[in-house]
N, C-alpha and C positions, 0 to 999 in steps of 0.2 A: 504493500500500500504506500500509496507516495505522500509522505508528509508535505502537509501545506503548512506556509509562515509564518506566525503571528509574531507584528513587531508591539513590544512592549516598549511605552513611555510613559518611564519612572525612575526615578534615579537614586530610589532606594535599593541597594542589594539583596535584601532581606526581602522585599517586596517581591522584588524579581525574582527570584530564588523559589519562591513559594509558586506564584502565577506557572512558573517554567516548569515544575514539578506538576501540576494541576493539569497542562497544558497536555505536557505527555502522554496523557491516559488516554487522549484524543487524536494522537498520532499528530500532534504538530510539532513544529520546532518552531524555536523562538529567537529572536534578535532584541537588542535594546536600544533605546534611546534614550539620552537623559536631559537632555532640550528639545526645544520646541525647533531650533533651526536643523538638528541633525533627525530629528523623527520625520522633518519634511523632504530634506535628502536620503532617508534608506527609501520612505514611501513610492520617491516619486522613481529610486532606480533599480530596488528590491521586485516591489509592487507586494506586499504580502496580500497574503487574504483574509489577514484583518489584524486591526490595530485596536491596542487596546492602554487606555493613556487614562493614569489620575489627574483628575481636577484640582487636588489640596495639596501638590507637591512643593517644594520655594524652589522658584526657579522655570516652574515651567506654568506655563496656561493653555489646558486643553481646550477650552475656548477658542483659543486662539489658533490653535492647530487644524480643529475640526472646519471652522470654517475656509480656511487656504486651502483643505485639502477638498472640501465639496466645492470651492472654486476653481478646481484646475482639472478639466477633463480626464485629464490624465489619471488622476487620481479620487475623482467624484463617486465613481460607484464601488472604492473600497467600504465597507461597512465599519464600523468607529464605533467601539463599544466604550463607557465610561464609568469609570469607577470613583468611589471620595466615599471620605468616612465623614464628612461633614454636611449634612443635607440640611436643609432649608426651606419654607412654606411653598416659594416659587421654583426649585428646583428641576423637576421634572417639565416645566413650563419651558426656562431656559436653553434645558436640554436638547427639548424637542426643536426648540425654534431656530438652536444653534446649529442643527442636522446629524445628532449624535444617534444611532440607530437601537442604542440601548444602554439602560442607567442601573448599575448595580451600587448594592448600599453596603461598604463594611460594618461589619465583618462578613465577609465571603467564604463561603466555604469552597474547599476544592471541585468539588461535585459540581455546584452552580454553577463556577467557573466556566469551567469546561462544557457542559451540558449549554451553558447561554451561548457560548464563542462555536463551537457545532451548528446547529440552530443558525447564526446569524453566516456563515459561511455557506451552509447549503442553501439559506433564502438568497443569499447573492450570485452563486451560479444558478438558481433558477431562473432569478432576474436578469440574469445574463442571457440564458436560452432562450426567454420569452422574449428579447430586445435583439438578439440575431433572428428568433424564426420572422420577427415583424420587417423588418429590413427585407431581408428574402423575399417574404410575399411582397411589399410594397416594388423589390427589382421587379417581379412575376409583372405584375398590374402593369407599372410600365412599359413595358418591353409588349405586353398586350396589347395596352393601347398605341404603343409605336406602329404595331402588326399590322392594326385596325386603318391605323392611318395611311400607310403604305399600301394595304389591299386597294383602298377608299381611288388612290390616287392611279394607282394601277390601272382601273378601269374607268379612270375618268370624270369617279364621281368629288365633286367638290366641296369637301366640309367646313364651313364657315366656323373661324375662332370661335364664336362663342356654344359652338355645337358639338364643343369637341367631348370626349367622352370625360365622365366625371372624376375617375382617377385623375386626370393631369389638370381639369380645368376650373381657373381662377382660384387657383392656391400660390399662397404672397409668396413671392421667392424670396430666398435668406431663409433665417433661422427668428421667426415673431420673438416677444419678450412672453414666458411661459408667465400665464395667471396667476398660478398658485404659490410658487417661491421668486418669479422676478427674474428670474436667469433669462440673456438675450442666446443664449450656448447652446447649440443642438437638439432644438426641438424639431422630431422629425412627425412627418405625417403618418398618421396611424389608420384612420377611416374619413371616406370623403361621402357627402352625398350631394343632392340638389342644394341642399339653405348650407349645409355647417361643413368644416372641416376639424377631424379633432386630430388633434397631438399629443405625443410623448413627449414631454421634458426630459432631455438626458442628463441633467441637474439630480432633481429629486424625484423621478423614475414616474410621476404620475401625470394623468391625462389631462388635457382639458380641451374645451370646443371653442374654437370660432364661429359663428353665427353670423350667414349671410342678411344685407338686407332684402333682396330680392335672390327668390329661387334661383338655381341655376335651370338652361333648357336641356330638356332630354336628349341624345343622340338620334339624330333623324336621318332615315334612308334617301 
């Protein structure tokens, strides 16, 4: 079985030591960081398959990290687990809104550990498979509707712009600014119909819909 990464940012030994040991039962291996600029260079040249960084360390702010790293494609759809033995009313609020994908409370047991960082690794190659098959079918559509257009012309018949099939027609080109987190960064098209076009954000992995104001026209022979 091929052990997968987990980069640890903590710059406790003891800390690390324990996570490392926790970590193994789940067949990973582990690397560390003990700043915020050296967790951002193993991230972004490693790429583990998931990091996992204390909030209440001196010295480092996983705040700070999480966000640079869901800002950089490159590094957006690692998952980012957070741990801290100091919780607070709004904590979980924070968390969520910083892009952290899961908030554990010390004391942690071994078990947790490892049973959360599992969990959060398979939901990211799933997220991974469901954002390649989308891709693939969206090439399919295309290359269909290219077909369509080329038969069209083949024999003569002439399809006016705005009759063109709904896969490709009057969807903004670029990449919109996604609704629900704000990222202007790879949101690609997911489902088109007559009024809406909806998108995946490659930010924060979730959909949302544009809404025409006038229907689109059907494809006519």
């Amino acid at each position: 079985m091929n052990e997968k990464l987990v980069l640890l940012v903590n710059s406790d030994v003891g800390s690390q030591r324990l996570f490392e040991a926790a970590l193994g039962t789940q067949q990973f291996r582990t690397t560390y960081a003990a700043d915020n600029e050296q967790a951002l260079t193993i991230a972004r040249t490693e790429r583990p398959e998931l990091i996992v960084t204390d909030l209440c360390v001196p010295g480092l702010d996983g705040f700070a990290v999480v966000e640079q790293l869901k800002r950089d494609p490159e590094t957006a759809a690692i998952p980012v687990l957070a741990i801290t033995a100091e919780p607070y009313p709004e904590l979980q609020q924070d968390v969520r809104a910083a892009g952290f994908d899961a908030l554990l409370i010390k004391p942690v047991t071994a078990t947790t550990l490892a049973d959360v960082a599992r969990l959060l690794v398979e939901r990211a190659a799933l997220l991974r498979q469901r954002s390649s098959r989308l891709l693939e079918r969206g090439a399919a559509l295309r290359e269909r509707s290219a077909g369509l257009h080329r038969d069209a012309m083949a024999v003569g018949v002439e399809i006016p712009q705005k009759a063109m099939p709904v896969e490709t027609a009057a969807v903004p080109a670029g990449s919109p600014r996604c609704r629900r987190c704000g990222s202007d960064k790879d949101c690609r098209v997911v489902r088109t119909t007559r009024s809406s076009v909806t998108y995946r954000c490659g930010m924060c992995l979730r959909q949302w819909r544009l809404t025409f104001k006038h229907s689109l026209p059907r494809l006519t022979a």
